[in-house]
N, C-alpha and C positions, 0 to 999 in steps of 0.2 A: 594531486594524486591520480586523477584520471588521466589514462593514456588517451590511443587512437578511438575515438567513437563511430560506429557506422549507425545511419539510420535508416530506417524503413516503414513508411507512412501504407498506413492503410484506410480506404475509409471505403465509408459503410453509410447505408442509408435503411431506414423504417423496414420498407419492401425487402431487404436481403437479411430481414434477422439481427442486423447492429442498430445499435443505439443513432438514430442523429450524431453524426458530429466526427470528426476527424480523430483518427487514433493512429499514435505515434509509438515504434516502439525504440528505443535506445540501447543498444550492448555497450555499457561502457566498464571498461577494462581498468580495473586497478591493484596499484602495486600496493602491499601491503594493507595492513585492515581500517577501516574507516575509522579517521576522528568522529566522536560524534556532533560534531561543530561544524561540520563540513559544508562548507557554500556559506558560511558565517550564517551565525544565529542572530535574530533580530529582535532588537528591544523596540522596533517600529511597534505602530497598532496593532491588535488584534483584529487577527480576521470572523472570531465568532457570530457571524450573524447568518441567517438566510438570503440566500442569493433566489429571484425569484424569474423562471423561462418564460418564451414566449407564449408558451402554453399554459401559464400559471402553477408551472409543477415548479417544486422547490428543491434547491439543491445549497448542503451545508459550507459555508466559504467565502466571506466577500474575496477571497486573493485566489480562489481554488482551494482545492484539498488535497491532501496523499495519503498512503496507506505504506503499510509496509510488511509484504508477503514474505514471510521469515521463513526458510527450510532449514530443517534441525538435520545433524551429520545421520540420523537413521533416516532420511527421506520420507521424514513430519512435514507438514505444516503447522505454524502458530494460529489458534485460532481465537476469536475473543466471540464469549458469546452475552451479548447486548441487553442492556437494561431494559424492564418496559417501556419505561419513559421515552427511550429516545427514538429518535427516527427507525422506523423497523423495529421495533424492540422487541428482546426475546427471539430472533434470528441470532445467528454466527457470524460475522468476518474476521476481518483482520484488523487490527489496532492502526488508527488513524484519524485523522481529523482537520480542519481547517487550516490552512498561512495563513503565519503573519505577514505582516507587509514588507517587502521586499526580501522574505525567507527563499530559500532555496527548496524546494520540494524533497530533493533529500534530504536538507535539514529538520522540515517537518514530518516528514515520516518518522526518521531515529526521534524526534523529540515526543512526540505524541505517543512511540510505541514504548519508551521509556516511562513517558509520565503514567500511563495505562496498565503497562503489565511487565516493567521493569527489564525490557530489552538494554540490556549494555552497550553500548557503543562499540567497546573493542572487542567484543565476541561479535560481531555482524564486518559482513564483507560484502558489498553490493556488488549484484552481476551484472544489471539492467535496468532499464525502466518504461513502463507502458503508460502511454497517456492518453486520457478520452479528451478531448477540448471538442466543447459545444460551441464556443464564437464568445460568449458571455461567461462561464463560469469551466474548468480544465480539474479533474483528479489525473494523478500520477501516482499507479501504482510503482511501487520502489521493490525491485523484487533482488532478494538476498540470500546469502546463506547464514548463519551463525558456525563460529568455527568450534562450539562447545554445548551440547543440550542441556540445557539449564533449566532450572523450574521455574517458570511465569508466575507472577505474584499479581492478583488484583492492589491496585493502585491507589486506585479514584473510583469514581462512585457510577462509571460508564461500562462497567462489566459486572457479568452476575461472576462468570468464571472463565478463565482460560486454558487453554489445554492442547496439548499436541497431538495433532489426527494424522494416520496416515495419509498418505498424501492420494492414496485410491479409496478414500472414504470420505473424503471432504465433499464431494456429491451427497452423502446418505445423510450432510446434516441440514436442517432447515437453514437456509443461507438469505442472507440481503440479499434484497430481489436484484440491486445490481449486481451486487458480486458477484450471486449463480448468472445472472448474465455475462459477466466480463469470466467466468471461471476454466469455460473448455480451450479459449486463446492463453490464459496464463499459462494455463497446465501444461499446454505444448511449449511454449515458449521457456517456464520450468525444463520442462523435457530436454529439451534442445540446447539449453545451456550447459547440461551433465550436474555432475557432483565438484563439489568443492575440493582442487587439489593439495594435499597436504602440502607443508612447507616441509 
């Protein structure tokens, strides 16, 4: 399904305000709308454990993680806002979660953001994807359109609620302390991709 990809690495260190670690961003161009099975789904292990840095900070993924930054045709974002419980909880992101073993990062994105807050498959069309890789543990945010605003439905028991933000107020909500970290590079990159053209 993917056409021509171009990529563009960027990296960053502590001292310039980026996280440690290489960040990747990928445009990848496709013709018609994503299977959600895409890059095959894996009945491998599960990656649910903690991954632990050299710093003893903890990061969720033996295989990595992804997300999946969903824009809605009124130029929403999807947002999931976080149980106590878990890592940051009671912050906002976006539905995502740990690979499984030899998963495709987009296939974990669609799968997680389905299991979560009932993203379809064939209403999402991926535009891109940005990747943080530490050397040890990588998230790859998967960033998309949907071709239809649909109502997000809690899932599983990893959201209090879901909801569509404008896309110039996703700042005003308490956000995972990465996310608001990784959020003013999405946003352009969002930007910079445009709106989803009709068929």
């Amino acid at each position: 399904m993917a056409g021509d990809a171009v990529a563009l690495t960027i990296s960053g260190s502590a001292d310039d305000g980026c996280e440690k670690g290489q960040h990747t961003e990928e445009l990848v161009t496709i013709s018609g709308l994503v299977d959600d099975r895409a890059g095959g789904e894996s009945s491998e292990r599960s990656g649910d454990v903690w991954v632990h840095g050299p710093g003893g900070e903890r990061y969720w993924g033996l295989f990595g993680a992804a997300g999946l930054l969903l824009r809605s045709p009124d130029n929403e974002i999807l947002l999931q806002h976080r149980v106590e419980w878990s890592h940051f909880g009671g912050t906002w992101g976006i539905p995502g979660g740990a690979r499984c073993e030899h998963e495709s990062s987009i296939s974990a994105a669609l799968r997680e953001a389905e299991e979560e807050a009932g993203v379809r498959g064939e209403h999402v069309r991926v535009r891109s994807t940005s990747v943080l890789d530490l050397g040890f543990w990588s998230y790859t945010t998967v960033i998309a359109d949907a071709t239809v605003r649909f109502l997000p439905c809690v899932r599983d028991g990893e959201s209090i609620e879901l909801r569509w933000i404008s896309i110039e107020r996703v700042i005003d909500f308490p956000l995972h302390p990465r996310f608001a970290d990784a959020w003013p590079a999405l946003l352009r990159r969002v930007r910079a991709i445009g709106p989803l053209e009709s068929d």
